[in-house]
Every structure is written in structure tokens, then in C-alpha cells.
N, C-alpha and C positions, 0 to 999 in steps of 0.2 A: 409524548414520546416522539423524538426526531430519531431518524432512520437513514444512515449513508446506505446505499445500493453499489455494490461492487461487481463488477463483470469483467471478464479479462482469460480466466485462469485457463486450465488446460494440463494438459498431459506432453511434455517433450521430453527428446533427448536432452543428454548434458551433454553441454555446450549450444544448448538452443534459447532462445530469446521469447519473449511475452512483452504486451504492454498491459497494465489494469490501469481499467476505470474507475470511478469513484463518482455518483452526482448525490445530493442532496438537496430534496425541496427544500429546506429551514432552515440551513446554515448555509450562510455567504462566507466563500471561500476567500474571498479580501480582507474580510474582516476576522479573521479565524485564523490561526494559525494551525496545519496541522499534519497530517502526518500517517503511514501505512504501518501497520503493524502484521503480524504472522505468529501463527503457535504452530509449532511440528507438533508431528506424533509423542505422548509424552512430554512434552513441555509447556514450558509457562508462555501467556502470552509476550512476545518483544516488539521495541519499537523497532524498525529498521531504517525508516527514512523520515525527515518531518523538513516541512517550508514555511516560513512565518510570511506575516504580513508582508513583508517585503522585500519578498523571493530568497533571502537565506537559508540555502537547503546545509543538511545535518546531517550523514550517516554514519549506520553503524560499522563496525570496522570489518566484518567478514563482508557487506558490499558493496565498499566503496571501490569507485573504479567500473564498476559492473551493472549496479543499481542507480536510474537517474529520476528522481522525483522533481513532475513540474505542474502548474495547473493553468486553464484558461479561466480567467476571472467571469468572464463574458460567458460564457459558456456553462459555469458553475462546475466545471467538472477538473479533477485531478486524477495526475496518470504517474505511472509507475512503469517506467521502461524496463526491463530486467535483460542482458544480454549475459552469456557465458553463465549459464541455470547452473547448477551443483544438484549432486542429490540432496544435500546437505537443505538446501533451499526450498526443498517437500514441506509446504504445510497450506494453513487455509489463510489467506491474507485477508485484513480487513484494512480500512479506513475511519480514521474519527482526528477528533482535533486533538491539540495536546495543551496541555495534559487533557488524556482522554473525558471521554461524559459517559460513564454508565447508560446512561438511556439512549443513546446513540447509538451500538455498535448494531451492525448489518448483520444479515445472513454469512459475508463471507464469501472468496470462491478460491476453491481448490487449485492450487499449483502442486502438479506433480512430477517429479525430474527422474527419468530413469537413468540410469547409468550403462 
């Protein structure tokens, strides 16, 4: 079983900013293509942002503009800039490749946007 670690999240107002982490001992982020996902309260998991091999980022269309996903290869770690939060934007964000692996997903860290 691999296991991303995520760290980051927090509690702000809207219109405040977070960056998340993401490292992984067992998957190499060059080789992987991948990507941050979030479930709100009552909902299904979504993807929100993903970056292939070749730094081609993808997002989804409530955070484009807002949401900047990037990673340092060297470092093994990818980040998730978030500026201009929503309440909307309240859930627990994860990290895994894409298409996701079952055995991968992390604990999770809570992002939480008051209004």
C-alpha cells in the first residue's frame, strides 16, 4: 500500500489563500502524472486540478483562475496554491495520480472557508 501525505489545509476567510502539500515515498512525481482531488460535505469525491508528466496542468472549471497546481520533481513534492477560497471550496483535499490508485489515497487535510 503507497500512501501520499498531504499538509497544507486550514481554516480561512473567503477570499484567503492556502498552499497544500502532497509528498510520497513510492511514487515519483515525473513519472506519474497526477493530480488533487476534494469531497465536500455530502459529496462525491472530484478531481480539481491534475499535471502530467510534462507539466500540463488541467483544471476544473469552478477553479480555474484561482487554483494553481505545480510540483518540484526534485523534491518529490507537489502543491496546490489556492487564492480567492469560496465557502464553496470547504472539503478535505487529497492527492493521488490520475487516474487515481485505490491504495494510494492519504489521510486528507481539511480546508475550511468561512464566509
Amino acid at each position: 500500500q503507497v500512501q501520499l501525505v498531504e499538509s497544507g489545509g486550514g481554516l480561512v476567510q473567503a477570499g484567503g489563500s492556502l498552499r497544500l502539500s502532497c509528498t510520497a515515498p513510492r511514487i515519483r512525481f515525473n513519472f506519474n502524472d497526477m493530480g488533487w482531488y476534494r469531497q465536500g460535505p455530502g459529496k462525491q469525491r472530484e478531481l480539481v486540478a491534475s499535471i502530467t508528466v510534462g507539466e500540463t496542468t488541467i483544471y476544473e472549471d469552478s477553479v480555474k483562475g484561482r487554483f494553481t497546481i505545480s510540483k518540484d520533481s526534485a523534491k518529490n513534492t507537489m502543491y496546490l496554491q489556492m487564492n480567492g477560497l469560496r465557502p464553496e471550496d470547504t472539503a478535505v483535499y487529497y492527492c493521488n495520480t490520475v487516474p487515481s490508485d485505490s491504495r494510494s489515497w492519504g489521510q486528507g487535510t481539511q480546508v475550511t472557508v468561512s464566509s
